[in-house]
N, CA, C and O atoms as CSV, one atom per row, in Angstrom:
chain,resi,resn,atom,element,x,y,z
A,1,UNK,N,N,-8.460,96.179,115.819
A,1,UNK,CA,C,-8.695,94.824,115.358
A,1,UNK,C,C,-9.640,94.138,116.325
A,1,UNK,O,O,-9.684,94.547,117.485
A,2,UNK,N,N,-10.405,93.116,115.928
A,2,UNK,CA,C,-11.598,92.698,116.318
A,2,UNK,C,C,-11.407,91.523,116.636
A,2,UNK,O,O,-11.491,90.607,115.817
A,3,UNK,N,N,-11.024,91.301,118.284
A,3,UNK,CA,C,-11.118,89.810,118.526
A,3,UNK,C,C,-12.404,88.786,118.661
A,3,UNK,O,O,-13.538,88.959,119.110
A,4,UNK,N,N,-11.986,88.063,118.294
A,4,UNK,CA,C,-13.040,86.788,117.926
A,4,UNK,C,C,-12.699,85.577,118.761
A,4,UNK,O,O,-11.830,84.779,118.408
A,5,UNK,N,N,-13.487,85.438,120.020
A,5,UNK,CA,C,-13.232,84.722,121.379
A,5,UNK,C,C,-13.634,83.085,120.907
A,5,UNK,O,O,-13.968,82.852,119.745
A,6,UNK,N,N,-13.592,82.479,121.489
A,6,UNK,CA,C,-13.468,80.513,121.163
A,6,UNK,C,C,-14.938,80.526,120.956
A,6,UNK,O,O,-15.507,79.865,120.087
A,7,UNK,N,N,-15.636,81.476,121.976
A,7,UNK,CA,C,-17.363,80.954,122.270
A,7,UNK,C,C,-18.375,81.638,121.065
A,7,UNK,O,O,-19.606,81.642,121.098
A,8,UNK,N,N,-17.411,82.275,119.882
A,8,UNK,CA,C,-17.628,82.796,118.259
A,8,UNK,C,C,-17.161,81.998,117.350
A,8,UNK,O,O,-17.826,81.434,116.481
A,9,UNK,N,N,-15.644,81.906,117.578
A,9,UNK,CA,C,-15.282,80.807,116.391
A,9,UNK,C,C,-15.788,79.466,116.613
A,9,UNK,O,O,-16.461,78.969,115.710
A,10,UNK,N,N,-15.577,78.819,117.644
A,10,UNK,CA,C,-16.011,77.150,117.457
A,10,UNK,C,C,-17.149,76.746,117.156
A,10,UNK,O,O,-17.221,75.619,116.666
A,11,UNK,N,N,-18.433,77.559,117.358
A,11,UNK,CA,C,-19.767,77.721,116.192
A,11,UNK,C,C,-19.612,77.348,115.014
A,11,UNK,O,O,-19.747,76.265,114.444
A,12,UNK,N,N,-19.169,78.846,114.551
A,12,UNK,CA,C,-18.771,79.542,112.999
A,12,UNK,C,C,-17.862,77.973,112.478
A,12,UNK,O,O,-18.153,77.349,111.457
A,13,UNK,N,N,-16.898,77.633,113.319
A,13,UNK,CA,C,-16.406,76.613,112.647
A,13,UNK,C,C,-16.905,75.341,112.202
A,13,UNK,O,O,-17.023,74.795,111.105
A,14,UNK,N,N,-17.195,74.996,113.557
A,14,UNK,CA,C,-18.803,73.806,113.317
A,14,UNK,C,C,-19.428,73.828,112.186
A,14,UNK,O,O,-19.235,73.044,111.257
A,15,UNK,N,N,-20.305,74.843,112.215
A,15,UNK,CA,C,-21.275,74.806,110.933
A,15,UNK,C,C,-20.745,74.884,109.487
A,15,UNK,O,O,-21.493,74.532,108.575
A,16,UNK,N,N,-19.483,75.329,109.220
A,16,UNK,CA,C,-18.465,75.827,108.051
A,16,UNK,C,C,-18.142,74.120,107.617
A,16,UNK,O,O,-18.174,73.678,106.468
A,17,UNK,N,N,-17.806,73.266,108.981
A,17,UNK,CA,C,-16.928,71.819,108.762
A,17,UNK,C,C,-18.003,71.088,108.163
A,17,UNK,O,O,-17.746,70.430,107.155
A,18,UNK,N,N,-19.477,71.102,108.745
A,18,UNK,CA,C,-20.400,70.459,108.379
A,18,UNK,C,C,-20.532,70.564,107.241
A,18,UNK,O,O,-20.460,69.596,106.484
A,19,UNK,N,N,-20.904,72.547,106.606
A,19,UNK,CA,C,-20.952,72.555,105.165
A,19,UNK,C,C,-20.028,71.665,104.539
A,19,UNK,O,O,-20.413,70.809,103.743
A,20,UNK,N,N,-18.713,71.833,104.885
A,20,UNK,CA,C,-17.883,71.504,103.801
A,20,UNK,C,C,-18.172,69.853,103.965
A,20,UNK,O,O,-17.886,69.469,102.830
A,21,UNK,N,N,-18.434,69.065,104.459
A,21,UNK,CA,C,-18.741,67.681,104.743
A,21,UNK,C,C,-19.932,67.497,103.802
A,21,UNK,O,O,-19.768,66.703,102.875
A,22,UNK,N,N,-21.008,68.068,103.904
A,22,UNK,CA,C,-22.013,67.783,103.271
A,22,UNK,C,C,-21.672,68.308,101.615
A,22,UNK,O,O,-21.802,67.525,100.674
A,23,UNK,N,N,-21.363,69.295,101.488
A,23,UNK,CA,C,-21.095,69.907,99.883
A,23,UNK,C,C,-20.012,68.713,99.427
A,23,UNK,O,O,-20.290,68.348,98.285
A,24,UNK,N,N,-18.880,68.008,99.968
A,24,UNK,CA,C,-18.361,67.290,99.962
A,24,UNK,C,C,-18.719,65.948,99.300
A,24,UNK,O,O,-18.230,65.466,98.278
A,25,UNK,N,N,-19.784,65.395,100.187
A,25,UNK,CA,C,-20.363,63.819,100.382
A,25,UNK,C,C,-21.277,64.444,98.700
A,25,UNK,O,O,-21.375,63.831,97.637
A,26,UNK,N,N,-21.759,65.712,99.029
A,26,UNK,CA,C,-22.982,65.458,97.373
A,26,UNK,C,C,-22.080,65.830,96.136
A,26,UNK,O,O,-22.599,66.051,95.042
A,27,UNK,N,N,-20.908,65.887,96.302
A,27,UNK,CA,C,-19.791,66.323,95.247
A,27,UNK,C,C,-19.035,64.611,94.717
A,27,UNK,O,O,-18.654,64.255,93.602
A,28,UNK,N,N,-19.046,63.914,95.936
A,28,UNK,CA,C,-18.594,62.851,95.546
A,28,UNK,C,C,-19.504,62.121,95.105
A,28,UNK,O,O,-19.215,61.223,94.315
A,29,UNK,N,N,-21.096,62.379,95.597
A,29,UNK,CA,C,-22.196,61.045,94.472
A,29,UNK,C,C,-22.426,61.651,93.779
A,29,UNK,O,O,-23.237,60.936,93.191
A,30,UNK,N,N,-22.389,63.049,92.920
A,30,UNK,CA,C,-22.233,63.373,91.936
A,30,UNK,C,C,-21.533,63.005,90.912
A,30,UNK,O,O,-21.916,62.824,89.756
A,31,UNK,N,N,-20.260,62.872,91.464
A,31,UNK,CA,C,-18.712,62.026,90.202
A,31,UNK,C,C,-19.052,60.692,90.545
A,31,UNK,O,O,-19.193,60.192,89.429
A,32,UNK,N,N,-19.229,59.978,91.202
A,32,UNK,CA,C,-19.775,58.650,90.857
A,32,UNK,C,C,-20.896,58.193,90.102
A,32,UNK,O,O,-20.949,57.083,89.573
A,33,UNK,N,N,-21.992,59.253,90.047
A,33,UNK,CA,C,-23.124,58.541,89.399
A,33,UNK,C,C,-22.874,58.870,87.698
A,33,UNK,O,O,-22.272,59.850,87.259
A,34,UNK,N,N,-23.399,57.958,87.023
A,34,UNK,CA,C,-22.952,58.313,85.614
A,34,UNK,C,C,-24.500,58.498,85.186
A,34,UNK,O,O,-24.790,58.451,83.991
A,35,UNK,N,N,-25.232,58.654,85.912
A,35,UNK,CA,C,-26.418,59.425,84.915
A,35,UNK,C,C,-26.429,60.846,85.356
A,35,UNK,O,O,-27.588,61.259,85.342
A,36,UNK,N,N,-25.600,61.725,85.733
A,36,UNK,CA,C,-26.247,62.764,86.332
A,36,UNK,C,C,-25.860,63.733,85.471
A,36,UNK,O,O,-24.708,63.861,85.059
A,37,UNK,N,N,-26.812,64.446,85.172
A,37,UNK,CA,C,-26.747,65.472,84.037
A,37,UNK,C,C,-27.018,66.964,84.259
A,37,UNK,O,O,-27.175,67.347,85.419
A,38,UNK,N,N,-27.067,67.597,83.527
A,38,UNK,CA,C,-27.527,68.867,83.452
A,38,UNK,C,C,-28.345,69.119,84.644
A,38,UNK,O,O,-27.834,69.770,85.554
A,39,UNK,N,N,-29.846,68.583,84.788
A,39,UNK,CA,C,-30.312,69.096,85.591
A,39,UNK,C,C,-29.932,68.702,87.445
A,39,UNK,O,O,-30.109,69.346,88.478
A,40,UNK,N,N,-29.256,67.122,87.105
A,40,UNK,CA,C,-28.714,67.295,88.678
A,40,UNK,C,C,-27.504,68.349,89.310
A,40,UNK,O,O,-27.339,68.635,90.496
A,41,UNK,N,N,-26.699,68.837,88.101
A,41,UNK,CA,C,-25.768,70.198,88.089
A,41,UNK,C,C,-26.946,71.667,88.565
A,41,UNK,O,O,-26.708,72.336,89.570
A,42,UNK,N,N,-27.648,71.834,88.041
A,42,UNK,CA,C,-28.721,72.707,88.371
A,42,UNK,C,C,-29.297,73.066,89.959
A,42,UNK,O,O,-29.289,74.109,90.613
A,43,UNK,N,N,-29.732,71.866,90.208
A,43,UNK,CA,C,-29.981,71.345,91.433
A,43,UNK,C,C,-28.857,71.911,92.478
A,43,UNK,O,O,-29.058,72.671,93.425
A,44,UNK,N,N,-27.850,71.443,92.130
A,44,UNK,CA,C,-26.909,71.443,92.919
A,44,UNK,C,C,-26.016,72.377,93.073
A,44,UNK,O,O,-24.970,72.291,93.716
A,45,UNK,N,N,-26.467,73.384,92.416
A,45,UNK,CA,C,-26.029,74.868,92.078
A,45,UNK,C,C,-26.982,75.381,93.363
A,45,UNK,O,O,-26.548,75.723,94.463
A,46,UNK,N,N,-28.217,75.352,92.999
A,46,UNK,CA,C,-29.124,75.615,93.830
A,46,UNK,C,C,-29.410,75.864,95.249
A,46,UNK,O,O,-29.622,76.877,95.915
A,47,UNK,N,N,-29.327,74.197,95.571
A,47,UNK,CA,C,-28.771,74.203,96.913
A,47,UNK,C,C,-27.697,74.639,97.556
A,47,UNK,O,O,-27.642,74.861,98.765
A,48,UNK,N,N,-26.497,74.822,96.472
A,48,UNK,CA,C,-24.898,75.550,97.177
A,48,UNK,C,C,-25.745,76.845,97.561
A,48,UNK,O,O,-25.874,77.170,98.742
A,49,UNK,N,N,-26.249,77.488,96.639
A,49,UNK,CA,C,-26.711,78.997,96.926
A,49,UNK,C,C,-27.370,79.364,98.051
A,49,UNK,O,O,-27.258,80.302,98.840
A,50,UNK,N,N,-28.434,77.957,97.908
A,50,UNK,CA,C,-29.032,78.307,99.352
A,50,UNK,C,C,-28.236,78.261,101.173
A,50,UNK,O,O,-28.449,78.758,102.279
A,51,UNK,N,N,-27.414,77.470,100.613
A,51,UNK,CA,C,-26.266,77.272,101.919
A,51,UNK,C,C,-25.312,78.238,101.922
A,51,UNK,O,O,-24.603,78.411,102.913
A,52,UNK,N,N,-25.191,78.982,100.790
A,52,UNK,CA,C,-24.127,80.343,100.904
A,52,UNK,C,C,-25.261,81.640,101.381
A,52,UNK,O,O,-24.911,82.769,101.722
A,53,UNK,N,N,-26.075,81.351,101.334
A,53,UNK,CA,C,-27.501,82.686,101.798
A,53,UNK,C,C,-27.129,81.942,103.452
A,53,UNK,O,O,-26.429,82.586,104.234
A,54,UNK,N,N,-27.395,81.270,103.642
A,54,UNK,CA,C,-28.171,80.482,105.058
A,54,UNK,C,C,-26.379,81.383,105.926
A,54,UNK,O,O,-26.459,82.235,106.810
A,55,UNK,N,N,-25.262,80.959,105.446
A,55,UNK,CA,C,-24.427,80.660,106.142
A,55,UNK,C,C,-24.168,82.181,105.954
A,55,UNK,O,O,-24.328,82.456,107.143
A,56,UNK,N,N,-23.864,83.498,105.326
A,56,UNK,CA,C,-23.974,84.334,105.367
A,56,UNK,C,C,-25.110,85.205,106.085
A,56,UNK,O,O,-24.773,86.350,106.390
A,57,UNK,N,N,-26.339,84.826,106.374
A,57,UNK,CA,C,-27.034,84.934,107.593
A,57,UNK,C,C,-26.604,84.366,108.992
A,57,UNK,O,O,-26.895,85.056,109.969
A,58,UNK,N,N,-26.148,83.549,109.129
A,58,UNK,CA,C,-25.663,83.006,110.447
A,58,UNK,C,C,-24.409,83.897,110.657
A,58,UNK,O,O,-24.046,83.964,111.832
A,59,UNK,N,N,-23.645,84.624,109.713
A,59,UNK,CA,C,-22.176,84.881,110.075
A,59,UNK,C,C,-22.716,86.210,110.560
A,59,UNK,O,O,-22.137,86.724,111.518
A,60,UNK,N,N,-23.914,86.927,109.935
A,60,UNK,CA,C,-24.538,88.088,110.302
A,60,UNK,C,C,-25.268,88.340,111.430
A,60,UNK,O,O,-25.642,89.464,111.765
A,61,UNK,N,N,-25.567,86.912,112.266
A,61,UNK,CA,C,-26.397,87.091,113.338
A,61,UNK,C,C,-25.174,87.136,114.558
A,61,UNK,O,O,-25.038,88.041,115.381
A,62,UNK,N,N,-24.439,86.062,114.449
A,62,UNK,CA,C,-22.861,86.134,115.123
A,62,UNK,C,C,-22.351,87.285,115.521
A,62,UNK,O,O,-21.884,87.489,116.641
A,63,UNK,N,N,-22.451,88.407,114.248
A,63,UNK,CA,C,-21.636,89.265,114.527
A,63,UNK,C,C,-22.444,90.459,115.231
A,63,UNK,O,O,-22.011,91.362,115.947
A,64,UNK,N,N,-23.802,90.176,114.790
A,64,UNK,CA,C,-24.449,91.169,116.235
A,64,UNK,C,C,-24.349,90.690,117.482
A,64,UNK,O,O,-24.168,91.580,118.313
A,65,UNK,N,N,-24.418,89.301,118.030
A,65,UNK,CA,C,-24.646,88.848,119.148
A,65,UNK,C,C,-22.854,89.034,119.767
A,65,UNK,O,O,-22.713,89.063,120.990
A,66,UNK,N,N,-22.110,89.102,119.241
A,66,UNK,CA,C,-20.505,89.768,119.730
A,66,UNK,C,C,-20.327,91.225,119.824
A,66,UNK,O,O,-19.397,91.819,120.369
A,67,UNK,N,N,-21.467,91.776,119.147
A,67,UNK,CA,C,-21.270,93.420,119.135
A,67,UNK,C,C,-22.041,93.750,120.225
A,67,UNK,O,O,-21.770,94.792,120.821
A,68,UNK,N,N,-23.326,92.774,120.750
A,68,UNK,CA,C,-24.403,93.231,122.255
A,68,UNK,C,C,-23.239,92.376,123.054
A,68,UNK,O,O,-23.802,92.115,124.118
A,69,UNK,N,N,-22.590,92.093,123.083
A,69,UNK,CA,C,-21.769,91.352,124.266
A,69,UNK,C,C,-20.542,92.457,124.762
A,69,UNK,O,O,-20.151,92.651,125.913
A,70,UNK,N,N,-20.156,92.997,123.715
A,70,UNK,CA,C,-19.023,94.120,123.559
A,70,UNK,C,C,-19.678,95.404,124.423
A,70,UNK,O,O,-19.090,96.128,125.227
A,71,UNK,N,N,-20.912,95.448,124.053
A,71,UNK,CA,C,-21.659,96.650,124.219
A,71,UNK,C,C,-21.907,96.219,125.680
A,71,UNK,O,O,-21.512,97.044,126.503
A,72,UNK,N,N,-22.557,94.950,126.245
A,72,UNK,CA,C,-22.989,95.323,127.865
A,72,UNK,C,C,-21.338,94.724,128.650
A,72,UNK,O,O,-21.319,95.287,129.745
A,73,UNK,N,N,-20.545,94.194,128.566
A,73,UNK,CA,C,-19.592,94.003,128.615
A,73,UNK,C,C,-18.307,95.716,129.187
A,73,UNK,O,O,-17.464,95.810,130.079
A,74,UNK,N,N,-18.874,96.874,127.975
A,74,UNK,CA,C,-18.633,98.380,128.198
A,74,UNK,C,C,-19.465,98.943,128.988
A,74,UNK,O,O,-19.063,99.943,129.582
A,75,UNK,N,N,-21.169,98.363,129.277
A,75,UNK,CA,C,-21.787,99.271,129.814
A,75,UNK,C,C,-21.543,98.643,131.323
A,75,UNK,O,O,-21.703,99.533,132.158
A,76,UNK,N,N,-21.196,97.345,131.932
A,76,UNK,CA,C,-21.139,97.187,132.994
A,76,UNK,C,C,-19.786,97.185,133.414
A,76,UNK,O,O,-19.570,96.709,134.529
A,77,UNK,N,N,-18.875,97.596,132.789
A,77,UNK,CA,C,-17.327,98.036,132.974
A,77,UNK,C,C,-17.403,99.370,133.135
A,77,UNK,O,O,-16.256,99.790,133.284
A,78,UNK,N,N,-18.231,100.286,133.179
A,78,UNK,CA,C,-18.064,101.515,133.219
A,78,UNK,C,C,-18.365,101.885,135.193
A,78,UNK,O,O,-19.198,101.142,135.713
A,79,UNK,N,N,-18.059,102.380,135.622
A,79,UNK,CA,C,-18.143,102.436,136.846
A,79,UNK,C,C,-19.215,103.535,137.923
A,79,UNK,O,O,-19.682,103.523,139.062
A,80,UNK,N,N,-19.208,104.610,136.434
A,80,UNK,CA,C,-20.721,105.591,136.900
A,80,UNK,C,C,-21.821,104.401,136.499
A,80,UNK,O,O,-22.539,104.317,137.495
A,81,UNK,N,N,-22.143,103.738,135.812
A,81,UNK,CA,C,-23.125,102.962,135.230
A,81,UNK,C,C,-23.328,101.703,136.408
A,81,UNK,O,O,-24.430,101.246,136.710
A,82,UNK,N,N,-22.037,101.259,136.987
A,82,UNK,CA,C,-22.807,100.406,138.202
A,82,UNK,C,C,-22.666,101.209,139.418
A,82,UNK,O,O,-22.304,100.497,140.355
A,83,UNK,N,N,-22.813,102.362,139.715
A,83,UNK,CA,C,-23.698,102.891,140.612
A,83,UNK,C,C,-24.882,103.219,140.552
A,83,UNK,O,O,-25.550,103.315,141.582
A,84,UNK,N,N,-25.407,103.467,139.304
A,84,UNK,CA,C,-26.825,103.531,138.893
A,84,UNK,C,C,-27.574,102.228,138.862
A,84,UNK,O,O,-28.786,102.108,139.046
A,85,UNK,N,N,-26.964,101.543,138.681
A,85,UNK,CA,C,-27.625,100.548,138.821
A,85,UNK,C,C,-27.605,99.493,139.722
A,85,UNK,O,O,-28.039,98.402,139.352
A,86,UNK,N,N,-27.134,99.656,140.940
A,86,UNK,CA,C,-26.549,99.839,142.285
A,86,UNK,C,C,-26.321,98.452,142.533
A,86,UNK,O,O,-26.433,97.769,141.516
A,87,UNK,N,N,-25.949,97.637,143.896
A,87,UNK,CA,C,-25.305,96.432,143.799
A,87,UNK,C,C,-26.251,94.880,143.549
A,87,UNK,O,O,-25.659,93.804,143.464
């Protein structure tokens, strides 16, 4: 199992709270405005998509930058490896 340290999640969370704040705030002037029709539904399809691409790229960059941390984290825990590369 794959721990996920504070200095991964509180990012990931950040940007998740924001989405949901912003998808939120344009969900509520949506049900308030009474002209909004078809194409402001469209729109707003749109933009969700683009924030489910964006945020599925960010969760993908995360999880390399925890996998090079894992990785030099093993390579400078190894103890033949810091003699080679000496003090």
């Amino acid at each position: 199992m794959m721990y996920i340290g504070p200095e991964v999640a509180v990012p990931v969370s950040m940007f998740g709270m924001i989405a949901v704040l912003v998808i939120g705030t344009k969900w509520i002037g949506y049900k308030r405005s009474s002209s909004a029709g078809p194409e402001a539904l469209e729109s707003l399809e749109r933009r969700l998509a683009r924030v489910e691409v964006a945020l599925d790229d960010l969760s993908g960059e995360i999880a390399k930058i925890g996998e090079g941390q894992q990785f030099l984290t093993k390579v400078l825990a190894d103890p033949e490896t810091s003699r080679r590369l000496g003090p």
